[in-house]
Backbone as JSON Lines, residues from 0, in Angstrom:
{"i":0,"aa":"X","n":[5.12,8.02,15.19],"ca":[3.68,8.12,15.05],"c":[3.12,8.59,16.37]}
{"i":1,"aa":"X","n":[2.34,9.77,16.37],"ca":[1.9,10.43,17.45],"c":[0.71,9.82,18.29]}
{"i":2,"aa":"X","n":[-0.08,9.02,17.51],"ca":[-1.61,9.22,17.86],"c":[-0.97,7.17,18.31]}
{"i":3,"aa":"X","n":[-2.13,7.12,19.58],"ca":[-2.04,6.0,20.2],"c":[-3.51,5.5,20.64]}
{"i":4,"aa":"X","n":[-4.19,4.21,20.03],"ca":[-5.29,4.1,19.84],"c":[-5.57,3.13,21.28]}
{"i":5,"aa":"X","n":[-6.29,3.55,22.35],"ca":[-6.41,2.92,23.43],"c":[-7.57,1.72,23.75]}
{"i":6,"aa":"X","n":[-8.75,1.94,22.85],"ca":[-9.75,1.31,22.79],"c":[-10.32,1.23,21.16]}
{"i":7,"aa":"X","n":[-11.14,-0.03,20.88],"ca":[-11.88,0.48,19.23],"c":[-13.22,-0.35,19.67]}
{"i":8,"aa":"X","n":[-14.21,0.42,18.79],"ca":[-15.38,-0.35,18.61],"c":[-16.04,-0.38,17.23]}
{"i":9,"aa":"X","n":[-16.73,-1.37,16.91],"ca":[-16.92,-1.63,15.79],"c":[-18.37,-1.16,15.83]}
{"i":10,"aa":"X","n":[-18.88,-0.05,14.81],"ca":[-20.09,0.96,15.31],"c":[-21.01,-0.07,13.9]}
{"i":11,"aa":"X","n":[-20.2,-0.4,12.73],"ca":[-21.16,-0.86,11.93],"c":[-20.21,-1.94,10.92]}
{"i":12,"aa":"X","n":[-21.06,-3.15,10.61],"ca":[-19.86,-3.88,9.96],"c":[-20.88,-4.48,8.94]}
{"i":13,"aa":"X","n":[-20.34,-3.97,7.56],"ca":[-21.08,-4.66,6.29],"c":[-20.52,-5.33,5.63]}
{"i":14,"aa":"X","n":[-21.02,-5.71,4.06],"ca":[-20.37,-6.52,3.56],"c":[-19.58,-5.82,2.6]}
{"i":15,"aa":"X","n":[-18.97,-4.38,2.63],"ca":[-18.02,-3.87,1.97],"c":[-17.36,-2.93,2.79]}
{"i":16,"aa":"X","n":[-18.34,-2.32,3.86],"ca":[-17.43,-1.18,4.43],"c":[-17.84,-1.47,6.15]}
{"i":17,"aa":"X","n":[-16.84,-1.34,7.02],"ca":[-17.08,-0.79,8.39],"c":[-16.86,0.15,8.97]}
{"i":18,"aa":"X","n":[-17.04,0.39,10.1],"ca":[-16.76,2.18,10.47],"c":[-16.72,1.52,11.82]}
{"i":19,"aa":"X","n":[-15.77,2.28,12.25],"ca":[-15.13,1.72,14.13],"c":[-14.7,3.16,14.39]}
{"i":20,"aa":"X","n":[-14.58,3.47,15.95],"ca":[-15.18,4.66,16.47],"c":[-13.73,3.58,17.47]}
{"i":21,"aa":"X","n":[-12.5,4.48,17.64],"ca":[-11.5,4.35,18.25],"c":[-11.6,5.4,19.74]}
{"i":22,"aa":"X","n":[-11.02,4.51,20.49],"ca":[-10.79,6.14,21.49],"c":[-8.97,6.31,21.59]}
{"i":23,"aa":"X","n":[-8.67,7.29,21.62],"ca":[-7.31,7.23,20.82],"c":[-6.68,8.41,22.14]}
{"i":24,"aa":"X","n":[-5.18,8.13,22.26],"ca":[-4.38,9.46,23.0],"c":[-3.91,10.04,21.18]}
{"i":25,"aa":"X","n":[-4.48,11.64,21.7],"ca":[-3.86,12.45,20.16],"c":[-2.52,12.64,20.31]}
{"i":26,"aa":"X","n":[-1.62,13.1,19.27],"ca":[-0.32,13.35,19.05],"c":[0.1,14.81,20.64]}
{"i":27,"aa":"X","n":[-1.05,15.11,20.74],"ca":[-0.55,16.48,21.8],"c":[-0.84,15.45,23.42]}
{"i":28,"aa":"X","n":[-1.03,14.49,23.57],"ca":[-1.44,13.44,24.31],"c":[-2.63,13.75,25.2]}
{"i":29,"aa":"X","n":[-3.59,14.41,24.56],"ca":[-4.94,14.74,24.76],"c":[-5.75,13.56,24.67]}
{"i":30,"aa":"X","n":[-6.59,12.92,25.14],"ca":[-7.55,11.58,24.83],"c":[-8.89,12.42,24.01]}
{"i":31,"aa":"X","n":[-9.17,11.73,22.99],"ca":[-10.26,11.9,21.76],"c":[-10.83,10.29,21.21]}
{"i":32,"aa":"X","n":[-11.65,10.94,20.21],"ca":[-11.6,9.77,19.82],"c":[-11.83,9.88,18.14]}
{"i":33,"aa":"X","n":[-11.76,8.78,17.37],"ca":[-11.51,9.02,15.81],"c":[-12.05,8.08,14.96]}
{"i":34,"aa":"X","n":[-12.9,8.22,14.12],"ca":[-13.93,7.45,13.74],"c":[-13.61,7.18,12.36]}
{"i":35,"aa":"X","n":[-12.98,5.68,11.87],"ca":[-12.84,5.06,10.19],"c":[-13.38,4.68,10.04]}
{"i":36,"aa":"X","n":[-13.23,4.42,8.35],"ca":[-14.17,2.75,7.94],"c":[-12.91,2.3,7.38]}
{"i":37,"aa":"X","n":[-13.36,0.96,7.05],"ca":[-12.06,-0.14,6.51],"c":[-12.99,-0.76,5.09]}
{"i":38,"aa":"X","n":[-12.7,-0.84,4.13],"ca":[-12.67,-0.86,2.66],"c":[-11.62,-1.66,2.07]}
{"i":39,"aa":"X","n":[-11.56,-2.84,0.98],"ca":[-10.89,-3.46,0.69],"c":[-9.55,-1.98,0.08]}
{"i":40,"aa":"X","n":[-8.82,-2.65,-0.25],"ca":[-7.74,-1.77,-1.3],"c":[-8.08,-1.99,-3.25]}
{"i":41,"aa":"X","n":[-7.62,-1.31,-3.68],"ca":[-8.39,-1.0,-5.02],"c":[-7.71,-0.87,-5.99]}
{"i":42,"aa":"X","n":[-7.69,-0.59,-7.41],"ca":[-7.15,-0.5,-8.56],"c":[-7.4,-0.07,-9.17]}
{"i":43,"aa":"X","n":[-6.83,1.24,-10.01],"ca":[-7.14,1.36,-11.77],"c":[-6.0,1.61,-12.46]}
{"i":44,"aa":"X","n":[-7.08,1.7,-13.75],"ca":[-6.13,0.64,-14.92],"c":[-6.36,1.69,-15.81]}
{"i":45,"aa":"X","n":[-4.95,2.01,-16.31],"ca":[-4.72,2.56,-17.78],"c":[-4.15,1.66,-19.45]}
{"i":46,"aa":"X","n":[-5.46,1.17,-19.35],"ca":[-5.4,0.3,-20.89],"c":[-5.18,0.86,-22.04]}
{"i":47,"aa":"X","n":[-4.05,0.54,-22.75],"ca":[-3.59,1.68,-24.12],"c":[-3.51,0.31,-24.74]}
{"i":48,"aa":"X","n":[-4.04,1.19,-25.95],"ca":[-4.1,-0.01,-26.86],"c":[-3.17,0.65,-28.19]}
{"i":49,"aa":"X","n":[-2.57,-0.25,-29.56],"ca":[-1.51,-0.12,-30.44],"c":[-1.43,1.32,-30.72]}
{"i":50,"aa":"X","n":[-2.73,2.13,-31.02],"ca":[-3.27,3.42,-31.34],"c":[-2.77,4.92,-30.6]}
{"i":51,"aa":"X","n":[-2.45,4.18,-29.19],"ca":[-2.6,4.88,-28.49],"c":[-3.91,5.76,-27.61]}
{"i":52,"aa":"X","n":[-4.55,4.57,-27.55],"ca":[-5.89,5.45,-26.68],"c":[-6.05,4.63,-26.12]}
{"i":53,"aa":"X","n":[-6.59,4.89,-24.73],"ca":[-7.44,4.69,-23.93],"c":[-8.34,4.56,-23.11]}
{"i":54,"aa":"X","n":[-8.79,3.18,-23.14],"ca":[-10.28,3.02,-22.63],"c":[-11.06,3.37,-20.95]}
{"i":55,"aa":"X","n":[-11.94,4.15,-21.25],"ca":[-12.72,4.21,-20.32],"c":[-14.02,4.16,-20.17]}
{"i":56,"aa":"X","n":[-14.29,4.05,-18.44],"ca":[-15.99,3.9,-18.47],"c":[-16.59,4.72,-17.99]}
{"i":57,"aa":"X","n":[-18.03,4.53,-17.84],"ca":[-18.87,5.76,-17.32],"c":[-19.84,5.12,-16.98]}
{"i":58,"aa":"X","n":[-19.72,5.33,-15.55],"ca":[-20.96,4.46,-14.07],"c":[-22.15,5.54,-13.73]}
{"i":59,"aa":"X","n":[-22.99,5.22,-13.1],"ca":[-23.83,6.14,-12.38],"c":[-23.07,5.84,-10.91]}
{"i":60,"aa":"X","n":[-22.69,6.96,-10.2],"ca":[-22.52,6.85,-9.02],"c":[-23.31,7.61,-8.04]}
{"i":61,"aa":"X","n":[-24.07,6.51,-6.75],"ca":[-24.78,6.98,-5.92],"c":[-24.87,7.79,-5.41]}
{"i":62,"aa":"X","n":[-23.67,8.33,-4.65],"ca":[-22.82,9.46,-3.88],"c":[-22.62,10.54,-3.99]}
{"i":63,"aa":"X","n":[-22.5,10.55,-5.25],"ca":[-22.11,11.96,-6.48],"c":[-22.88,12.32,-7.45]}
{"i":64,"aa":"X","n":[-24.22,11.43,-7.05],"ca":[-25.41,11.39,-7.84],"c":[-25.09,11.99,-9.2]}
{"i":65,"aa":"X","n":[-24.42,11.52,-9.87],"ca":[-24.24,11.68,-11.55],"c":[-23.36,10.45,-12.14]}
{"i":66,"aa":"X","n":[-23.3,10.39,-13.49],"ca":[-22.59,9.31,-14.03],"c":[-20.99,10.16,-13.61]}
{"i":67,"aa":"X","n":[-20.1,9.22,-13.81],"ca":[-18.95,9.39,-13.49],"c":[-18.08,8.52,-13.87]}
{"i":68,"aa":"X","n":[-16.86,9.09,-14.92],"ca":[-15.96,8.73,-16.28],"c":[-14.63,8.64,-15.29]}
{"i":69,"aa":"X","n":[-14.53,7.09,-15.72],"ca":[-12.88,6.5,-14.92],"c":[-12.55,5.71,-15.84]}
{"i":70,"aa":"X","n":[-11.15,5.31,-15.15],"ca":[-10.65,4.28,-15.54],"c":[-11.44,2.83,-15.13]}
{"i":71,"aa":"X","n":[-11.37,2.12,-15.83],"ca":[-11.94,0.35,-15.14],"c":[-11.04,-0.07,-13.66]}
{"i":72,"aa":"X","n":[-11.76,0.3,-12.81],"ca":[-10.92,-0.93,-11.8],"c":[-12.19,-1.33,-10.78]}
{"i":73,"aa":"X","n":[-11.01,-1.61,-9.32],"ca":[-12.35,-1.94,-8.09],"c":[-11.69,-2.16,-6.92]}
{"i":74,"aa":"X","n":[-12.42,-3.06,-6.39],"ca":[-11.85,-3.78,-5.09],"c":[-10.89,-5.05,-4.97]}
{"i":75,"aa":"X","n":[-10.08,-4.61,-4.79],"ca":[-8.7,-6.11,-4.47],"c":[-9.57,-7.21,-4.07]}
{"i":76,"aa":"X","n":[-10.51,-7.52,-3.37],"ca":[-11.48,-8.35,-2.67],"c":[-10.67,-9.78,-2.6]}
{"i":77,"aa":"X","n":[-9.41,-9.35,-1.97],"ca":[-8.25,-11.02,-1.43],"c":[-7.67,-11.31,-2.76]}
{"i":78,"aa":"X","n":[-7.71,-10.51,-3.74],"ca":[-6.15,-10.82,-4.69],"c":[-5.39,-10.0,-4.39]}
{"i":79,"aa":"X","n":[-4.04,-9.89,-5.07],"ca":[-3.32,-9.23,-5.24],"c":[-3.37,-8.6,-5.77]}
{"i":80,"aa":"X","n":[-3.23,-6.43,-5.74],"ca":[-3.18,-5.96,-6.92],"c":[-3.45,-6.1,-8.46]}
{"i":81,"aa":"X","n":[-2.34,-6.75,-9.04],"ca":[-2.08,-7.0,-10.47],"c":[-3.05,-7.82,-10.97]}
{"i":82,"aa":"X","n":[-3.49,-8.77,-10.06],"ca":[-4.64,-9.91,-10.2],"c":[-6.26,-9.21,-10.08]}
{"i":83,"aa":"X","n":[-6.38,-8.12,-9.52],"ca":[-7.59,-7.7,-9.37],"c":[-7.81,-6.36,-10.49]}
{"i":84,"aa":"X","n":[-6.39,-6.11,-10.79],"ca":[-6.37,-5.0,-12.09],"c":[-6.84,-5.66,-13.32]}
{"i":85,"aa":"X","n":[-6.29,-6.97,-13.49],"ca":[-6.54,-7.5,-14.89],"c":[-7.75,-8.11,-14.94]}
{"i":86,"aa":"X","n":[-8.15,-8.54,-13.36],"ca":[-10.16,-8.99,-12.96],"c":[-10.71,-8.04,-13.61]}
{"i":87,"aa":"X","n":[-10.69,-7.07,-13.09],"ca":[-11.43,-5.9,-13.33],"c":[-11.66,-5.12,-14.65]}
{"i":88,"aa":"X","n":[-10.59,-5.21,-15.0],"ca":[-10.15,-4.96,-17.06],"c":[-10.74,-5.61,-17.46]}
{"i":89,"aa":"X","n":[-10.81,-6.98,-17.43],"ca":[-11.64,-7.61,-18.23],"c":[-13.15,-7.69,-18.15]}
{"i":90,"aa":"X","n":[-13.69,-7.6,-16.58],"ca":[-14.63,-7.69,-16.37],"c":[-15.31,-6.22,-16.81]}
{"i":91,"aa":"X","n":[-14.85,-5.13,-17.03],"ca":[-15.56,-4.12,-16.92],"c":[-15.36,-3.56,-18.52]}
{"i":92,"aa":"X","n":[-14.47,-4.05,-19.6],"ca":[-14.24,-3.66,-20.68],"c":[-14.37,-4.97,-21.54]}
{"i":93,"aa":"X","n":[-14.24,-5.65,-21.36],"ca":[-14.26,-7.24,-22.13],"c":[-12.79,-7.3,-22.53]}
{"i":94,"aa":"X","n":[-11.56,-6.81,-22.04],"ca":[-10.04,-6.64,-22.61],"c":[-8.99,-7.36,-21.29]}
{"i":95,"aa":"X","n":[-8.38,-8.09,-22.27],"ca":[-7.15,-8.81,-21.69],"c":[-6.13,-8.22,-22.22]}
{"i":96,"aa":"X","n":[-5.3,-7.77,-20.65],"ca":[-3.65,-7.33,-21.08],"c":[-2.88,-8.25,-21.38]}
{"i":97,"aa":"X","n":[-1.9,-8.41,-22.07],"ca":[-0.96,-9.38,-22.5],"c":[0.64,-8.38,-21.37]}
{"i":98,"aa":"X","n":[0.39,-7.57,-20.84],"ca":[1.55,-6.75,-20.55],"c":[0.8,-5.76,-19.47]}
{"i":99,"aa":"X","n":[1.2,-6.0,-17.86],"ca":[0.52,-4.78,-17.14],"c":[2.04,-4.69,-15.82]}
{"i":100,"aa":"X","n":[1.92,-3.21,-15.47],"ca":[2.66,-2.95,-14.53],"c":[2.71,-1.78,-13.54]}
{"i":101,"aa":"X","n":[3.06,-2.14,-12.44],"ca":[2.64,-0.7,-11.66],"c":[3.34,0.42,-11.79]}
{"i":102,"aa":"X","n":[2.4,1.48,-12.17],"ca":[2.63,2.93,-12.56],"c":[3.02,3.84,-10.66]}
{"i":103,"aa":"X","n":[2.3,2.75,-9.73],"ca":[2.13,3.77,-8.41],"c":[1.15,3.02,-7.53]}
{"i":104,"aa":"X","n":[1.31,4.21,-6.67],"ca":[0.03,3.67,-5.44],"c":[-0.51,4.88,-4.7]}
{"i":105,"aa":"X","n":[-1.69,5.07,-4.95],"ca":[-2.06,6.35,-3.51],"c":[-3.01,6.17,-2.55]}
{"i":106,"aa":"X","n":[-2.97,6.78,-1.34],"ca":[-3.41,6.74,-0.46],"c":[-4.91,7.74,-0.71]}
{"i":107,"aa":"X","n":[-5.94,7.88,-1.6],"ca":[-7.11,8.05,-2.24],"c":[-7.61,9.24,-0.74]}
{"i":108,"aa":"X","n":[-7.76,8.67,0.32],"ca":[-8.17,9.27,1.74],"c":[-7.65,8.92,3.06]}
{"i":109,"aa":"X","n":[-6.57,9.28,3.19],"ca":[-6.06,8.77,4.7],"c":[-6.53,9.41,5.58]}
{"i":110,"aa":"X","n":[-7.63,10.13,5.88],"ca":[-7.7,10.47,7.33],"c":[-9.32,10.04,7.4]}
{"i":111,"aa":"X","n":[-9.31,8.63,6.22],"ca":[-10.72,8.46,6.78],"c":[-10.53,7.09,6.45]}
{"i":112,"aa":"X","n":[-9.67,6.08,5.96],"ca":[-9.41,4.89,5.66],"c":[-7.88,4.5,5.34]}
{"i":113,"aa":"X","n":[-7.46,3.72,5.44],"ca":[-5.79,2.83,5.03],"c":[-6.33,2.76,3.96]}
{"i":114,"aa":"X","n":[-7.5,2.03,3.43],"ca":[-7.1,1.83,2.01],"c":[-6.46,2.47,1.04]}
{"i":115,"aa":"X","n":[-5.86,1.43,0.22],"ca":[-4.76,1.83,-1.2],"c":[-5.47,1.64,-2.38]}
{"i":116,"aa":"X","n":[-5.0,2.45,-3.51],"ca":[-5.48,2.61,-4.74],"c":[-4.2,2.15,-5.75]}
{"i":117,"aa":"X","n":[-3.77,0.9,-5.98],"ca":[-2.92,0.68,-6.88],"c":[-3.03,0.91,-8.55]}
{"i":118,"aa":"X","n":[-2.07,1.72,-9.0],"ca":[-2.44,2.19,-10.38],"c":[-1.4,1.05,-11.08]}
{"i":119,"aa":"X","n":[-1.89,0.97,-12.51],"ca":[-1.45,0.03,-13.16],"c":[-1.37,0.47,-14.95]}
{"i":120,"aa":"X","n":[-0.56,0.41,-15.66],"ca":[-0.81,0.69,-17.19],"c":[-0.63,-0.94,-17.82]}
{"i":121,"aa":"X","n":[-1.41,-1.01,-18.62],"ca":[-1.72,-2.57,-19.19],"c":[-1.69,-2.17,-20.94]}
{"i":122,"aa":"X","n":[-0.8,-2.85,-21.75],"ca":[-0.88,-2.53,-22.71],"c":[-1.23,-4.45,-23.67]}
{"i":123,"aa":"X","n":[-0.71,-4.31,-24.8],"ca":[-0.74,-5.58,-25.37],"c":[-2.38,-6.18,-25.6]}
{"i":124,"aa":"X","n":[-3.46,-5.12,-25.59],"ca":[-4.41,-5.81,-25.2],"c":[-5.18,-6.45,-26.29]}
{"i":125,"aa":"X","n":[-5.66,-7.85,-25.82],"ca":[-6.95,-8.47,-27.12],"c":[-8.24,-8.79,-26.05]}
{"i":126,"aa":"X","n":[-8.91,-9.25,-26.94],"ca":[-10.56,-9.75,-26.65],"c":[-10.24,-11.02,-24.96]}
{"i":127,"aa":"X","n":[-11.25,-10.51,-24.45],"ca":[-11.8,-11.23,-23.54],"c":[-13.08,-11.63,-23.36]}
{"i":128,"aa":"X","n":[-13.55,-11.87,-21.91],"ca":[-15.3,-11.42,-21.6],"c":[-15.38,-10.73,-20.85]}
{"i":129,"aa":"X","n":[-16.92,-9.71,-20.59],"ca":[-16.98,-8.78,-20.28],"c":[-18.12,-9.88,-19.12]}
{"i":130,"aa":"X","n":[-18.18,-9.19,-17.99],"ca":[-19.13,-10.26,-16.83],"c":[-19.02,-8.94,-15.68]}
{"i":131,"aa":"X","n":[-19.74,-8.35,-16.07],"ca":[-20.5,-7.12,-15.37],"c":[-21.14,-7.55,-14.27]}
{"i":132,"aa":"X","n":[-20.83,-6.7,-12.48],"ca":[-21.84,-7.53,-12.11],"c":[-23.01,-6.73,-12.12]}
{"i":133,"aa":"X","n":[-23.96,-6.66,-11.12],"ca":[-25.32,-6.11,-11.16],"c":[-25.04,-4.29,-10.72]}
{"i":134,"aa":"X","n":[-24.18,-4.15,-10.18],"ca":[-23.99,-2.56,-9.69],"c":[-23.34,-1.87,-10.93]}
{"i":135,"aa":"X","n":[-22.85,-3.11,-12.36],"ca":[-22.44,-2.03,-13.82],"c":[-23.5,-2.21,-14.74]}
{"i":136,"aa":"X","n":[-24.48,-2.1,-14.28],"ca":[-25.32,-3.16,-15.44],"c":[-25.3,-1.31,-16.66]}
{"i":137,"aa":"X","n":[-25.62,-0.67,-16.1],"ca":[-25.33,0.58,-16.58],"c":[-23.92,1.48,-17.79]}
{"i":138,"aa":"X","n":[-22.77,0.85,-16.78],"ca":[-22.1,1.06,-17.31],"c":[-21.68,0.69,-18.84]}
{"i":139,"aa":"X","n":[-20.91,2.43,-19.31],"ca":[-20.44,2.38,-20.97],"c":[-19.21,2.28,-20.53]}
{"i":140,"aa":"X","n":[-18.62,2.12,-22.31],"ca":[-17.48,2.01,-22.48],"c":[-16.98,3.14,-23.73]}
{"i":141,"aa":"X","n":[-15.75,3.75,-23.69],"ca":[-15.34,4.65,-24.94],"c":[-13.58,4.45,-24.6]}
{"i":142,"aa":"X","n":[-13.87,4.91,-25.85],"ca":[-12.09,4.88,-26.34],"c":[-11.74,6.73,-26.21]}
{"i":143,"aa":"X","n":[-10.28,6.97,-26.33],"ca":[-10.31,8.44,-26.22],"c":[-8.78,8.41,-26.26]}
{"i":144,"aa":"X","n":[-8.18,8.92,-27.3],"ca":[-6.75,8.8,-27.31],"c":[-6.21,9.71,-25.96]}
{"i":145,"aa":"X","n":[-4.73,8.86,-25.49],"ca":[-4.46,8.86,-24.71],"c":[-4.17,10.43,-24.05]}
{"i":146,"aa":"X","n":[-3.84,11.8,-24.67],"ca":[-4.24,13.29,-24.54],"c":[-5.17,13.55,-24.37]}
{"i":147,"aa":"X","n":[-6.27,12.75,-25.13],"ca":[-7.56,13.79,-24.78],"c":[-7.67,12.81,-23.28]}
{"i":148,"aa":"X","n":[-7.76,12.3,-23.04],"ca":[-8.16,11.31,-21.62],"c":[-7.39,12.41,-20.6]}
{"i":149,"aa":"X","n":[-6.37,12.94,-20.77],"ca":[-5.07,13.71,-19.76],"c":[-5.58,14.92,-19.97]}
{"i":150,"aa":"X","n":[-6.47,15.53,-20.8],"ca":[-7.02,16.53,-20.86],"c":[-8.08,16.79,-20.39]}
{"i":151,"aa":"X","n":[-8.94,15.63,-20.27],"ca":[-10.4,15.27,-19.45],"c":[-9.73,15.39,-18.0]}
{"i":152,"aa":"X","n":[-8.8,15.15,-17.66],"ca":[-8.56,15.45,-16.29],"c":[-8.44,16.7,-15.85]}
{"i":153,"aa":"X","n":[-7.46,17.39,-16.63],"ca":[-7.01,18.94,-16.5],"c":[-8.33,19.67,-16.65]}
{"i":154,"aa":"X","n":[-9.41,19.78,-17.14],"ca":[-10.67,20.26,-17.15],"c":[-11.56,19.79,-16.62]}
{"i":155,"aa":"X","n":[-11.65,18.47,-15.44],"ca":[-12.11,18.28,-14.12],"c":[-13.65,17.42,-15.13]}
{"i":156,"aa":"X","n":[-13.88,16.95,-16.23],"ca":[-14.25,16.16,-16.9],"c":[-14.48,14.44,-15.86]}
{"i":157,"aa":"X","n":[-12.66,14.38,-15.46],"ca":[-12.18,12.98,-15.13],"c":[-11.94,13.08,-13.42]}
{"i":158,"aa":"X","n":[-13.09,13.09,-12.61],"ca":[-12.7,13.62,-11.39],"c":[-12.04,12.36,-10.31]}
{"i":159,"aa":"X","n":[-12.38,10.94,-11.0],"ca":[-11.9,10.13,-9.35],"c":[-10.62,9.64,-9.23]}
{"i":160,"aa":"X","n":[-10.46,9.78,-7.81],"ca":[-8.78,10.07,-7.58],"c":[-7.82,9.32,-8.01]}
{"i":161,"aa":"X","n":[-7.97,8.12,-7.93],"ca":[-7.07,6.96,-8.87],"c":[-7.17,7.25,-10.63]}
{"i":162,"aa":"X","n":[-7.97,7.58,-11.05],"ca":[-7.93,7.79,-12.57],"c":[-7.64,8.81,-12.62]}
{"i":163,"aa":"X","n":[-7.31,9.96,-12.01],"ca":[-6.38,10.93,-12.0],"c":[-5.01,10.87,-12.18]}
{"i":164,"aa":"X","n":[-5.21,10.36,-11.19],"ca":[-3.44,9.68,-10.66],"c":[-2.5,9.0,-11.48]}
{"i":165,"aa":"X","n":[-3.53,7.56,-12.01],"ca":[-3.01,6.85,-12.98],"c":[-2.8,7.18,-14.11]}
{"i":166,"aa":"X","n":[-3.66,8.32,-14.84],"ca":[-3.5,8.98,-15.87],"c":[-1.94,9.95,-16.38]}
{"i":167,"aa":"X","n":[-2.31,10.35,-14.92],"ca":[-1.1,11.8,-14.84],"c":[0.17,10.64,-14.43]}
{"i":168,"aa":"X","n":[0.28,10.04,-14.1],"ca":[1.41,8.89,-13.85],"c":[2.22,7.86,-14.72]}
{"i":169,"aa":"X","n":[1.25,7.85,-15.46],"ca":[1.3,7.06,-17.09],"c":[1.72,8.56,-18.31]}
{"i":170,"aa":"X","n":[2.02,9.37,-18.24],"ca":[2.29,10.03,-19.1],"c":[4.05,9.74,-19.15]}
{"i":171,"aa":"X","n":[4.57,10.2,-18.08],"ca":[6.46,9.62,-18.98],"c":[6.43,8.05,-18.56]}
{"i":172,"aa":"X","n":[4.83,7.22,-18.33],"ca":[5.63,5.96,-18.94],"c":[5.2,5.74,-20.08]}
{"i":173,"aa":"X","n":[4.5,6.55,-21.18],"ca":[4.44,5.84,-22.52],"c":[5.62,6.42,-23.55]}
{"i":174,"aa":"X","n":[6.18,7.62,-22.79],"ca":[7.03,7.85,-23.54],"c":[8.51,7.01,-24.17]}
């Protein structure tokens, strides 16, 4: 590993994201400096149900100022993966997996955060509760057999990077 971080400061610290402003020796051993934020680690979920389809949602997102069609997941916020995949499934679809496992993991943005995006396919699913918090109050829900969902990607329909991922990752595991 090239880059050697000599100093950090913490420029802003909230209750989901911080941003610290490092002064760092670069890989050519030049002194710079390099500015992250730190973000819990995250999850989504490819829920197939007997039919073969699966469920997704559709948020308004701030950022990208339009609604925007994913898979259900979120923030690890101190569980484990698998524990914050099946939080989140339930909380954002009203569905309990009886059967979930990791498809993968990606690194969503490394040259602006560590955080991880753990993908997960959850099948076996029945009724739960749905306990939305106030930032889904918006959010829908649809079904979409499991091609057309892999096709919503390939035509840029399905743009965020973990429901990409997990999608295109879950194809030779349902086979």
């Amino acid at each position: 590993m090239g880059w050697v971080r000599t100093a950090t400061a913490v420029v802003h610290h909230g209750a989901f994201v911080s941003l610290y402003r490092d002064s760092v020796l670069r890989p050519d051993g030049r002194p710079g400096t390099y500015e992250h934020v730190t973000v819990n680690d995250g999850v989504r979920v490819v829920a197939l149900d007997d039919n073969g389809r699966v469920v997704l949602v559709e948020d308004d997102f701030y950022l990208q100022r339009r609604r925007v069609l994913h898979l259900p997941g979120g923030g690890c916020g101190g569980q484990s993966p698998q524990e914050a995949a099946l939080r989140e499934l339930e909380e954002e679809t009203g569905l309990v997996a009886g059967d979930v496992h990791q498809l993968g993991v990606i690194d969503p943005m490394p040259a602006v955060t560590s955080a991880r995006t753990f993908l997960f396919l959850a099948t076996d699913l029945r009724p739960g509760l749905r306990r939305r918090d106030a930032t889904e109050i918006g959010m829908t829900q649809q079904w979409r057999q499991f091609q057309d969902a892999v096709e919503a990607v390939r035509n840029g329909e399905i743009t965020e990077a973990g429901s990409v991922a997990a999608l295109l990752l879950a194809q030779p595991a349902r086979r």
